[in-house]
C-alpha positions in Angstrom: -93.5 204.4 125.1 -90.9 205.9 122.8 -91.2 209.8 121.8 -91.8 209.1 118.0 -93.7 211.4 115.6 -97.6 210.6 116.1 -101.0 211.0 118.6 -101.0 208.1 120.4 -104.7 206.6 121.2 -105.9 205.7 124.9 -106.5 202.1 126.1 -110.0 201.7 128.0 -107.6 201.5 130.8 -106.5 205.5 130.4 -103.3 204.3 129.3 -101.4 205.6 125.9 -101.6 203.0 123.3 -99.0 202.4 120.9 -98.3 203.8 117.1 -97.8 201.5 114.3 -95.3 202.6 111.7 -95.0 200.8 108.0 -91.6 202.3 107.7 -90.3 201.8 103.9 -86.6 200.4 104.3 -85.4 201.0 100.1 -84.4 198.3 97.5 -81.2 196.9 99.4 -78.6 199.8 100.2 -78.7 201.2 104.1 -77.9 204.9 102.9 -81.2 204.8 101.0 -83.0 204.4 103.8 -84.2 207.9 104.6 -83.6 210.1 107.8 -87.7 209.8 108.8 -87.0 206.3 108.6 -83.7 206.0 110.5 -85.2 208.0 113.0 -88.6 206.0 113.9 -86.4 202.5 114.0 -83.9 203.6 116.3 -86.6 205.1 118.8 -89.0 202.2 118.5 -90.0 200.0 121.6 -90.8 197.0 118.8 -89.1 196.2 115.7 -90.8 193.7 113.8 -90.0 191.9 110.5 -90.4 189.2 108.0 -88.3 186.4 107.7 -88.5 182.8 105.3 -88.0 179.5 107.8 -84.3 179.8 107.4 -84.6 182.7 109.6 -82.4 185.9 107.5 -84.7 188.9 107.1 -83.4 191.4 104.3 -85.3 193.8 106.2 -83.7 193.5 109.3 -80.1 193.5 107.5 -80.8 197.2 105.9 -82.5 198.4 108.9 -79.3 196.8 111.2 -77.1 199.9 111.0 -80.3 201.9 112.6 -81.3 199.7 115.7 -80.2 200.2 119.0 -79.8 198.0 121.8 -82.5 196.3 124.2 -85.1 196.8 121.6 -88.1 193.9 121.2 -87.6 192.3 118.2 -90.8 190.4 116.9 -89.1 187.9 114.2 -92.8 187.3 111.9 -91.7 183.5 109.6 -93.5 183.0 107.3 -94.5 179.3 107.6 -94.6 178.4 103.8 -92.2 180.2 101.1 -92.3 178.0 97.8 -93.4 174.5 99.4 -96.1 173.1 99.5 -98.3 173.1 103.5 -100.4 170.2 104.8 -102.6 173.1 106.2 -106.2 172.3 105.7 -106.9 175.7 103.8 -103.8 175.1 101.5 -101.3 178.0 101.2 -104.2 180.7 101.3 -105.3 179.3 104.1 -101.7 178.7 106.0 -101.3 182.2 105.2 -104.5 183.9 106.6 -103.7 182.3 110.0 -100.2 183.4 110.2 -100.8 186.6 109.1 -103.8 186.8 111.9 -101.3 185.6 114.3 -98.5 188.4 113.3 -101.1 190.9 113.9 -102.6 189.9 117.5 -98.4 189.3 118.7 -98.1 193.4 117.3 -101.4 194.4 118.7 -100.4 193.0 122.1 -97.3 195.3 122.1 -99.3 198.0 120.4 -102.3 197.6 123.3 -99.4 197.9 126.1 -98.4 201.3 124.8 -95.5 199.9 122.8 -94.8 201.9 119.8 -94.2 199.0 116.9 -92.3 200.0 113.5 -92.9 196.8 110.9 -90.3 196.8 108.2 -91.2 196.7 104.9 -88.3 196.6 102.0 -88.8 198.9 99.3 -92.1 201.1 100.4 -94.7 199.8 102.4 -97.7 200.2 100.4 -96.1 198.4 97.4 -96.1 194.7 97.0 -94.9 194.9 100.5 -96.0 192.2 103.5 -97.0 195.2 105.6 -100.0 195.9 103.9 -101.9 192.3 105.8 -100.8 193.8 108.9 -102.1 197.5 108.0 -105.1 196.3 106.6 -105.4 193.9 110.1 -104.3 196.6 112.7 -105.4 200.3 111.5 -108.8 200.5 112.4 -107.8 199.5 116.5 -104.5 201.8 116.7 -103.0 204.6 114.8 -101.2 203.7 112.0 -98.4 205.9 110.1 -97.0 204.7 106.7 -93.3 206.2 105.7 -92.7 205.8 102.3 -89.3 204.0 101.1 -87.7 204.3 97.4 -88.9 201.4 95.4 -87.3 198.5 93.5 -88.7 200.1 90.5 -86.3 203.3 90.7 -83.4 201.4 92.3 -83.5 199.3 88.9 -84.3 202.1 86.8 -81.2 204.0 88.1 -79.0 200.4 87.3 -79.9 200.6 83.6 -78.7 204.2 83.5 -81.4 205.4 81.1 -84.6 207.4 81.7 -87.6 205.0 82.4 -90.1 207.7 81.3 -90.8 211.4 79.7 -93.3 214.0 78.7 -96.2 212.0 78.2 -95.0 208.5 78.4 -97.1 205.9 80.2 -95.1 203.3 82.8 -96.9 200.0 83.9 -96.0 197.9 86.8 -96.3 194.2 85.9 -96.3 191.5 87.9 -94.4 188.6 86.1 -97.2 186.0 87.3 -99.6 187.0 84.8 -100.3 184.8 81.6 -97.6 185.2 79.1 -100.1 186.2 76.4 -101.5 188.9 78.9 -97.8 190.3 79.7 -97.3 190.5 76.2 -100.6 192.2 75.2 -99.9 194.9 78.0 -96.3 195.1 77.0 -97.6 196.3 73.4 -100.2 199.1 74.9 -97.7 201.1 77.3 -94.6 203.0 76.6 -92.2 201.4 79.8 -92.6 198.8 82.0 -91.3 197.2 85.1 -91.7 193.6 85.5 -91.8 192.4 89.3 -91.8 188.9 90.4 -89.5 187.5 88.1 -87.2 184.9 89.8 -89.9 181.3 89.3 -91.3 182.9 85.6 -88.1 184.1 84.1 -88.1 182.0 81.2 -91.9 182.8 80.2 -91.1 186.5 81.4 -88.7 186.9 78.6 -91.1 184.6 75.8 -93.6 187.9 76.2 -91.1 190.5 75.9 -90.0 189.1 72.7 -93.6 188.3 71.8 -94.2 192.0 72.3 -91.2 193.1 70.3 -89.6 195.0 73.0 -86.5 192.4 74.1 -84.0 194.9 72.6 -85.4 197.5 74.7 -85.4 195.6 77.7 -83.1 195.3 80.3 -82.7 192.6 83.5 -81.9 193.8 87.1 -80.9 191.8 89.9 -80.1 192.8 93.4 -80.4 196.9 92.5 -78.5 199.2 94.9 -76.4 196.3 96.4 -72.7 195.3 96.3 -74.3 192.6 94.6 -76.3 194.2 92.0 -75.8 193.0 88.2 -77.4 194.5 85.3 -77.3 193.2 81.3 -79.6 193.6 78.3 -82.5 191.0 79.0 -81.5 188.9 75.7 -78.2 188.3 77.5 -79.3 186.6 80.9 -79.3 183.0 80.9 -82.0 180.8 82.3 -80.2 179.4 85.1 -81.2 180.3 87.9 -82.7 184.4 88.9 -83.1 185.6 92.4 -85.9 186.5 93.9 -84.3 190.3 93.9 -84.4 190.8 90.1 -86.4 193.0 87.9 -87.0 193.2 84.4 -87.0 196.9 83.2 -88.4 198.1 79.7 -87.5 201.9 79.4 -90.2 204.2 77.1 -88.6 205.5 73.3 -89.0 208.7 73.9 -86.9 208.8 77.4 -84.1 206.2 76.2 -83.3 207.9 72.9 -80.2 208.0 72.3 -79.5 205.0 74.4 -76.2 204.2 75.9 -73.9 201.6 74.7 -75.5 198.1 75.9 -73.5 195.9 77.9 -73.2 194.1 80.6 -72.8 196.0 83.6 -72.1 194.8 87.6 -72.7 198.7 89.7 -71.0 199.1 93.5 -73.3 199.8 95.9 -72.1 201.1 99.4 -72.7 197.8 101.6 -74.4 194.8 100.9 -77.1 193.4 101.6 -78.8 189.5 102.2 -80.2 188.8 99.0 -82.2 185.5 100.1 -85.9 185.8 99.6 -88.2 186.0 102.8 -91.6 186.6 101.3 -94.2 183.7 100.2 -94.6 182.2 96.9 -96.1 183.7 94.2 -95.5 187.4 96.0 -93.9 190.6 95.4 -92.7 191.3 98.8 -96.2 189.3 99.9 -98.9 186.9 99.2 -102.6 188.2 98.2 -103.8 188.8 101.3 -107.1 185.7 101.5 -108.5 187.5 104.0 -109.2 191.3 104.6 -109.2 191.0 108.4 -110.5 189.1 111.6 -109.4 185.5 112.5 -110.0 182.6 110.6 -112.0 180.3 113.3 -111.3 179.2 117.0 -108.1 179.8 119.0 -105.7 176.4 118.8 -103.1 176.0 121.4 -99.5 173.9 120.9 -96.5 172.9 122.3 -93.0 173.0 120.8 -90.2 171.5 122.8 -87.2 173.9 121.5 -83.6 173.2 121.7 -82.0 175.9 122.2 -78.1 174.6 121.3 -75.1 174.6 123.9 -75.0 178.5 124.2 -75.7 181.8 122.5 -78.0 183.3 119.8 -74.9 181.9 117.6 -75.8 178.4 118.0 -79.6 178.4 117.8 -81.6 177.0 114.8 -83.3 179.7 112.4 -86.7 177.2 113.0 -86.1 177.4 116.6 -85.6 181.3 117.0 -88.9 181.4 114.7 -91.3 179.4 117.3 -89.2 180.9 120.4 -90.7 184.7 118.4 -93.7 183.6 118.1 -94.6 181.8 121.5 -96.6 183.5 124.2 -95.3 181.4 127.1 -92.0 179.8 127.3 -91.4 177.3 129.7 -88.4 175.5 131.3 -85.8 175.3 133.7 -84.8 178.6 134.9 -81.2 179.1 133.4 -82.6 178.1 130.0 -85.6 180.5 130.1 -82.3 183.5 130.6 -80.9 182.5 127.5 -83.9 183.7 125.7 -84.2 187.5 125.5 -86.9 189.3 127.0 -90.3 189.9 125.4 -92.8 191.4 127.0 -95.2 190.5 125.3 -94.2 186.9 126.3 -95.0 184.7 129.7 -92.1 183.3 131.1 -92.1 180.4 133.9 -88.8 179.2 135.0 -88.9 176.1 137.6 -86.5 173.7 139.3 -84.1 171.6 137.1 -86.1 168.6 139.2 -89.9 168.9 138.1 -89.4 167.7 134.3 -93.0 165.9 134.9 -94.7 169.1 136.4 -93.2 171.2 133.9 -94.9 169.1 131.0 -98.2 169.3 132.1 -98.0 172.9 132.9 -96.9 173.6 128.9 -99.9 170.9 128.3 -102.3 173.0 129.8 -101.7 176.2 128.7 -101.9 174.6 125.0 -105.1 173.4 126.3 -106.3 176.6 126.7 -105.4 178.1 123.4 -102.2 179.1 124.0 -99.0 178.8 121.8 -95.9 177.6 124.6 -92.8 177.1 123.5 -90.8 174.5 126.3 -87.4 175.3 126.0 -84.2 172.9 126.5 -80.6 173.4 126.8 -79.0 171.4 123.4 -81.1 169.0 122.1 -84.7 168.5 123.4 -85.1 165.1 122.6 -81.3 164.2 124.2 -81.7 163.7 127.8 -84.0 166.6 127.8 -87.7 167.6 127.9 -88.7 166.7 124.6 -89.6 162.9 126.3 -91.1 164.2 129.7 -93.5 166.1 127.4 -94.3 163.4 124.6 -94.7 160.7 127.9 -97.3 163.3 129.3 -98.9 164.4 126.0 -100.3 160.5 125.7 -102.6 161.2 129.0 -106.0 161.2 127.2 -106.8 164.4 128.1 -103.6 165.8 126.2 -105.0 163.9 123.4 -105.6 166.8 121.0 -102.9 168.5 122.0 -100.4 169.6 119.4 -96.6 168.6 119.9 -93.6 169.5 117.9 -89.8 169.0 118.6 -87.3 171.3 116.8 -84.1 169.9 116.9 -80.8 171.8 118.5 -77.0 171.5 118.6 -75.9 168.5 121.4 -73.6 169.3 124.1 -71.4 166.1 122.5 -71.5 167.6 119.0 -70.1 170.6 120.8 -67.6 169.5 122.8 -66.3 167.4 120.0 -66.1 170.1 117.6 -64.0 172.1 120.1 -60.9 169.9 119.5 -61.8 168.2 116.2 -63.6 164.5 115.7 -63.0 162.5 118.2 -66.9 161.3 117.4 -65.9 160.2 113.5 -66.4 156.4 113.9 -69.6 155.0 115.7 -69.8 156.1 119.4 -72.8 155.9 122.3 -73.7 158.5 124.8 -75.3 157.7 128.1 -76.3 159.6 130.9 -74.2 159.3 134.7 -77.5 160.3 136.8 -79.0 157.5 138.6 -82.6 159.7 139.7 -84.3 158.1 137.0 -82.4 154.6 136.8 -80.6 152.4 139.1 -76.9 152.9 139.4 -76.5 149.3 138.4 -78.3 149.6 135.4 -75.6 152.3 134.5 -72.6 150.1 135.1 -73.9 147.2 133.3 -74.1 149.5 130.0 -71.1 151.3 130.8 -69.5 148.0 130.8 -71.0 146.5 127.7 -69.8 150.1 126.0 -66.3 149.4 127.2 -66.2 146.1 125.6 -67.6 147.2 122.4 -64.6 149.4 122.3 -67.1 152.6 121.7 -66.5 156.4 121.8 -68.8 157.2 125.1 -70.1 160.6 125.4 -71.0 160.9 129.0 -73.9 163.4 130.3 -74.5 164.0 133.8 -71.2 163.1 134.9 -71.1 164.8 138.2 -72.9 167.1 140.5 -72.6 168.4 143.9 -74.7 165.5 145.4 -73.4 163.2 142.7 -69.4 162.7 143.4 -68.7 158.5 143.4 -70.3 157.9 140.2 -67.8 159.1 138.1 -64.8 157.9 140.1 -66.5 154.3 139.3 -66.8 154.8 135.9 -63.7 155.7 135.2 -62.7 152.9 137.2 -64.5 150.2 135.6 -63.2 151.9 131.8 -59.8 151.1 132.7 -60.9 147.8 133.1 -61.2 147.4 129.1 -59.3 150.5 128.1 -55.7 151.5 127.9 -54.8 154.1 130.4 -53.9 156.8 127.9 -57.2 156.4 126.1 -57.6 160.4 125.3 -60.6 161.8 127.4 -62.2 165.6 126.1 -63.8 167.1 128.7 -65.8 170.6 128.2 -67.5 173.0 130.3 -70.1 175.7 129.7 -69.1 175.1 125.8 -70.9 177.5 123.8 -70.6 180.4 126.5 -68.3 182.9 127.9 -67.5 180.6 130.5 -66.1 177.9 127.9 -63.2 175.8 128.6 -62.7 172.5 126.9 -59.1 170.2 127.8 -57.4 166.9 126.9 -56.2 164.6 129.1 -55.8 161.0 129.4 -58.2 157.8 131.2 -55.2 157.6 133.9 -54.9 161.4 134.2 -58.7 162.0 134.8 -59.3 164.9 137.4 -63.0 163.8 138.6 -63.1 166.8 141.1 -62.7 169.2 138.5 -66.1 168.1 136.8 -69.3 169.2 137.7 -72.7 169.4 135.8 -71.8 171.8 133.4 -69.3 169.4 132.1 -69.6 166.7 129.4 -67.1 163.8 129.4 -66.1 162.5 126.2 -63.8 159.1 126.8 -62.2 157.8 123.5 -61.5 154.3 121.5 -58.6 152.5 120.8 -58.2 154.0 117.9 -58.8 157.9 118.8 -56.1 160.0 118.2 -54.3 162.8 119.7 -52.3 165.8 117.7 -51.2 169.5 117.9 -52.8 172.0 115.2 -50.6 175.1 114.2 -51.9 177.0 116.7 -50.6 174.7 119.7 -54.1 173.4 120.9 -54.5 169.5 120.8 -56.8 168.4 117.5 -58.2 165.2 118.7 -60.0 162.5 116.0 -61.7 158.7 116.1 -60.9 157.8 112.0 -63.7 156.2 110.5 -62.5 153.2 109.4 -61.7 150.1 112.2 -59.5 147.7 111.8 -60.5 144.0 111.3 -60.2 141.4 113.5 
């Protein structure tokens, strides 16, 4: 457990339990984050934060110049932002559950003796997510809030006027209530700050002017960013507001005299995502529907997760979301070491060979309540584990069994991107390895494909057992093609390891491929070229000539 700054409680094992810290990140800018802060992220075991489906946390980019390397990162996605959510309970619902899941994958770290710091932009205890988890977590394990400098003074500090003096009163608004309620408490306090502004701007701005204060208000958007703006609020137009924007309504007594009003864009030391990442109808967070405890029986799923050709670079926000949350990942072995550690995770690797076996173990663990996450190199459902689990999820006692399938980068999207197009026009991929089909069946298509004049993206070309197969495809292409037809091949792509080269039908080196390979054999009418920086550019155009 890292050294941080609080008593740790004891497990009924003997062991130290972990700390959790609600550690206040600031409105946007990293060198407002303070030094407690700075400290307790870069000495945490965990770092967990909130993220929308598309997967960018604005918590995790100010707290990025602070983190250190091999920390667990719990990624916590939020599964509905401003949609709507087939969930049963409707958004309140959908939101109890996954803020109940959140806190058992933190208390699992937290029960292992992992100290966990949560994120929270701004401070913590203001419209901030971390509040569900503190309100979920503090009774089992110490808990340790660190304040953060709110939205609220960031935006104040834009307008460059004084919010409040002497005696002055200052109200927090959200901008969700009614407009005739804004309005009324607009008229009974001295200054305001409106939160929640980007989905009610328009009626945000009807009650300021209802309550006679438009000329004293001002609009804030993206405070102590390189991004931040800042105008008088009868200036903004109604297009569309971030969710990062604040309406600010300074007291007489502290603006007097005011500065000249204009239009104002203040440089911040580094920027900052500005994309929103908490719920609909939130601050930083939804009403929390539930204080605390789970909302009914444990339900177990599978998703079959593809995880792209190679690195974090090419994987899917929505797949890095259900990899985060999973407590058991399963798959071939190689693929499981593309996913980092957690330890709060089960991992089982198995043989490349066992697709069946592999299925029904991810089966059932979902059976018994557990969230697995089977993992597959590119796309799951190309050649890939996303139909050896759907073929075994329709045994009736899989029945009930949740599956989902979340989509990845294929190796022939890949390869072809690495020299260009050659995939523009309409093209087939097929798979070389006869284990699951007769050789003959292979040729038969390979030779229809051929005649049809098709791009052919071939999986599977080779392996160590595997050598005549591709020898006899090549063979029987010639047949149909000309014997400078350009042929891509690419191995490892997406990895350190990549190489990707040109070469011709003819001039095919079929030793030189293995399994890590993928064989892309052009038409007619692909073409072959040299870009500025002397590497062939390679493209199938889209139209075809007629007969």
């Amino acid at each position: 457990m890292s050294t941080l700054d609080a008593t740790s409680t004891n497990r009924r094992d003997g062991g130290a339990r972990g700390t959790l810290y609600g550690v206040g990140l600031g409105p946007g800018d990293p060198e407002l984050v303070t030094v407690k802060a700075a400290r307790l992220i870069a000495a945490a075991d965990v770092v967990a934060y909130h993220s929308a489906r598309h997967g960018r946390s604005i918590a995790r980019a100010i707290a990025e110049p602070y983190l250190r390397a091999g920390q667990i990162e719990e990624q916590l996605v939020y599964p509905v932002t401003t949609e709507t959510t087939g969930h049963p309970g409707g958004y309140a619902g959908a939101m109890a559950d996954f803020y109940t899941q959140a806190a058992d994958r933190l208390a699992a770290h937290l029960d292992a003796g992992r100290d966990v710091v949560l994120l929270a932009e701004g401070d913590p205890l203001f419209f901030s997510s971390y509040m569900h988890m503190h309100k979920r977590l503090a009774s089992r394990f110490d808990a340790v809030i660190v304040p953060g400098v709110t939205s609220v003074s960031a935006a104040a500090s834009a307008t460059g006027v004084p919010l409040v003096e002497g005696d002055e009163v200052l109200t927090v608004l959200p901008g969700t209530l009614p407009g005739s309620e804004l309005a009324r408490r607009l008229r009974d306090t001295d200054a305001a700050a409106i939160l929640k502004v980007s989905r009610h701007f328009a009626d945000i701005r009807d009650a300021v002017r209802q309550a006679g204060r438009l000329d004293d208000a001002y609009y804030v958007e993206r405070a102590s960013t390189t991004d931040q703006r800042m105008l008088p609020l009868d200036e903004v137009s109604s297009g569309k507001v971030p969710y990062m924007a604040m309406v600010v309504v300074p007291g007489a007594q502290a603006s007097a005299p005011a500065p000249a009003r204009s239009a104002s864009t203040v440089s911040a030391v580094s920027a900052v995502s500005t994309l929103s990442t908490a719920p609909a109808g939130a601050g930083s967070a939804a009403p929390d529907p539930v204080a605390a405890g789970a909302p009914g029986a444990r339900t177990g799923r599978v998703d079959v997760v593809g995880l792209g050709p190679g690195g974090r670079d090419w994987l899917t926000p929505q797949a890095h979301a259900t990899l985060s949350a999973a407590e058991h990942l399963v798959g071939y072995g190689p693929y499981i070491e593309r996913v980092p550690a957690n330890p709060r995770q089960q991992r089982h690797a198995s043989d490349n060979r066992v697709e069946a076996e592999r299925a029904e173990f991810a089966l059932d663990l979902a059976c018994r309540g557990h969230r697995v996450a089977v993992v597959s190199s590119g796309d799951p459902g190309v050649f890939a584990m996303a139909s050896a689990v759907l073929e075994a999820a329709a045994q009736p006692r899989y029945t009930t069994v949740a599956v989902g399938v979340l989509p990845g980068i294929t190796a022939a999207q890949a390869v072809a991107a690495a020299v260009g197009a050659p995939l523009g026009h309409d093209f087939a991929t097929i798979s070389l390895s006869d284990r699951l089909k007769p050789w003959a069946v292979i040729g038969r298509r390979l030779e229809a494909l051929a005649r049809a004049d098709l791009v052919i993206a071939i999986y599977n070309p080779a392996s160590r057992a595997r050598r005549h197969q591709l020898d006899e495809a090549r063979d029987l292409l010639l047949r149909h093609r000309d014997a400078g037809t350009p042929v891509i091949v690419g191995r490892a792509v997406g990895t350190a390891e990549q190489a990707v080269w040109v070469t011709t039908l003819a001039d095919l080196d079929t030793g030189s491929i293995d399994m890590r390979c993928l064989v892309i054999v052009g038409s007619s009418q692909t073409q072959v070229g040299t870009g500025p920086d002397g590497r062939p550019r390679v493209f199938t155009p889209r139209r075809y000539p007629a007969d």
